[in-house]
Residue frames relative to the residue before (quaternion, step in Angstrom):
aa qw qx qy qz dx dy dz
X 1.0000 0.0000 0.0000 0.0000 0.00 0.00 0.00
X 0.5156 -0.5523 0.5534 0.3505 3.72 -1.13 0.54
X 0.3042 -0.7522 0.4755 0.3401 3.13 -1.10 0.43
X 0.2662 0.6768 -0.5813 0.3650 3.72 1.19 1.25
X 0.6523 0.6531 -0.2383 0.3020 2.86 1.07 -1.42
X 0.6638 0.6092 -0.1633 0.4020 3.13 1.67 -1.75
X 0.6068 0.5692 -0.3029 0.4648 3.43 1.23 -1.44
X 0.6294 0.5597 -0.2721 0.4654 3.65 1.23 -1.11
X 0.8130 0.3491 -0.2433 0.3976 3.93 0.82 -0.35
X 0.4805 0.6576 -0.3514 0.4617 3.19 2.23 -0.13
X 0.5351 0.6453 -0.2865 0.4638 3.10 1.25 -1.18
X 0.7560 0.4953 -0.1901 0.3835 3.41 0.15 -1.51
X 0.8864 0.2166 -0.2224 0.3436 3.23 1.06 -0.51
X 0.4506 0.6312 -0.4349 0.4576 2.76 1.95 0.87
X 0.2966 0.7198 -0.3684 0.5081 3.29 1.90 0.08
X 0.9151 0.1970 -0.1793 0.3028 3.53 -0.10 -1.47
X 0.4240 0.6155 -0.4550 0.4840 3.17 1.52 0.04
X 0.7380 0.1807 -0.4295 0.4881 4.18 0.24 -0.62
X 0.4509 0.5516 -0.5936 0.3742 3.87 0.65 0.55
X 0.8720 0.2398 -0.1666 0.3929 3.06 0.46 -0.67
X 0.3822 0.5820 -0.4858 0.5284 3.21 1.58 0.48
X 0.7127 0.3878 -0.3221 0.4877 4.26 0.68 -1.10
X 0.6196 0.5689 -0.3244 0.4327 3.76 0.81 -0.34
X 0.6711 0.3853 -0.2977 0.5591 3.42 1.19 -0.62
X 0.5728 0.5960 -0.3726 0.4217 3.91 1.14 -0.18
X 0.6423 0.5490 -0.2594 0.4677 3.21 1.24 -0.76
X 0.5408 0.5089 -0.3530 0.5692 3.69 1.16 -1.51
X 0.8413 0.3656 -0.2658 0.2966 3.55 -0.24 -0.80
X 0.7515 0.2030 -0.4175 0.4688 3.34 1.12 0.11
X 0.4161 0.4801 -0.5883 0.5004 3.65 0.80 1.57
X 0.5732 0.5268 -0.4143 0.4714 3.53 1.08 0.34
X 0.7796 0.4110 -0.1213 0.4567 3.35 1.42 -0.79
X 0.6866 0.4367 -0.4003 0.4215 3.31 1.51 -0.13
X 0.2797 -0.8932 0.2438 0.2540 3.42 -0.82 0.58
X 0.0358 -0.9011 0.3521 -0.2505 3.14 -1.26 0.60
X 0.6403 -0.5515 0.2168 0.4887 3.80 -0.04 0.24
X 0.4190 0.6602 -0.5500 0.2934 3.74 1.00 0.78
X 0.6279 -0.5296 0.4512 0.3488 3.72 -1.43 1.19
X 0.5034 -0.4618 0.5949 0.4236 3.78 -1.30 -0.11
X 0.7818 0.4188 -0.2935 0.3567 3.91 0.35 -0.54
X 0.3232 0.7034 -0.3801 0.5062 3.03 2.01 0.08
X 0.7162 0.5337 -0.2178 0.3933 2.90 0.18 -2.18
X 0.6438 0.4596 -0.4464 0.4183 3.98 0.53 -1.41
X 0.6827 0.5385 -0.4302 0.2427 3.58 0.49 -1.35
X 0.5665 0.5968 -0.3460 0.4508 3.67 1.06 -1.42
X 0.6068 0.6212 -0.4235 0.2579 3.96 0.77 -0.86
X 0.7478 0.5481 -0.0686 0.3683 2.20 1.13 -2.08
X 0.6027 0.5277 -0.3398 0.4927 3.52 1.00 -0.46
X 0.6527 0.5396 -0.2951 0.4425 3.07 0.73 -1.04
X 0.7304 0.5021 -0.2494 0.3901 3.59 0.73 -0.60
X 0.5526 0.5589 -0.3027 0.5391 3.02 1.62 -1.26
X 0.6156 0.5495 -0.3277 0.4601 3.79 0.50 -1.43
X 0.7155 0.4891 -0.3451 0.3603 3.91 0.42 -1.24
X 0.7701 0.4719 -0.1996 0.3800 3.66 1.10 -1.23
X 0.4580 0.6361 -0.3141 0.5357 2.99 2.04 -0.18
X 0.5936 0.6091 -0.2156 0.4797 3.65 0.99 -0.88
X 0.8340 0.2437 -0.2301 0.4382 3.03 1.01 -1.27
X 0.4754 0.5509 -0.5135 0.4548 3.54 1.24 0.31
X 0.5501 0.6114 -0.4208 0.3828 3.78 0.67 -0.37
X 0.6656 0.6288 -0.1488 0.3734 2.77 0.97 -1.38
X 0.7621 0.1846 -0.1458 0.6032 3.58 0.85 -1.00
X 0.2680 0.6577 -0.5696 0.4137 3.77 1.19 0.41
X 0.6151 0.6298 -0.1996 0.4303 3.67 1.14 -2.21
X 0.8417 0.2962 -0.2798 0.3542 3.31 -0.14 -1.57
X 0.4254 0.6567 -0.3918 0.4840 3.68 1.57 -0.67
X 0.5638 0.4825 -0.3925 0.5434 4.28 0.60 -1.05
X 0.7196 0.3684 -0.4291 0.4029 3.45 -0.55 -1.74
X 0.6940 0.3160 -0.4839 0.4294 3.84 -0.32 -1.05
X 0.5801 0.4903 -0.5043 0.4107 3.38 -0.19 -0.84
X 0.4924 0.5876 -0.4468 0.4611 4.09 0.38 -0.85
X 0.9174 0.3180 -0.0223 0.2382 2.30 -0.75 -2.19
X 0.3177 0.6994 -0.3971 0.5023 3.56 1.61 -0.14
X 0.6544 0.7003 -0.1150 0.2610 3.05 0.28 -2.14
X 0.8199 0.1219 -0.0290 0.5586 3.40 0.47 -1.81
X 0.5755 0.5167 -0.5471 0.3202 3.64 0.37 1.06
């Protein structure tokens, strides 16, 4: 792959990681504000929220995995 290409998929997934890094901020504070939500609600919001965080963090090191790969590249 070029490493335009590469800068193009680092990006992208440095995108969906804070997408899914501000989406899981939100789930969790509807888990935390209070109010007339069920308890089995509340698990689901966790669970998303968790699922959504570990997603983030696979983006995340998906990214930092690209740059080296870059910066490899042009030396």
């Amino acid at each position: 792959m070029s490493n335009k290409h590469l800068r193009e998929r680092m990006i992208d997934f440095k995108s969906y990681a804070y997408v899914l890094l501000a989406v899981s901020v939100f789930l969790y504070i509807g888990v935390l504000i209070p109010g007339q939500t069920e308890e089995t609600a509340k698990i689901v919001l966790m669970g998303t929220t968790a699922l959504f965080l570990a997603s983030a963090f696979y983006f995340f090191s998906k990214s930092i995995k690209i740059k080296k790969r870059i910066e490899e590249s042009e030396e």
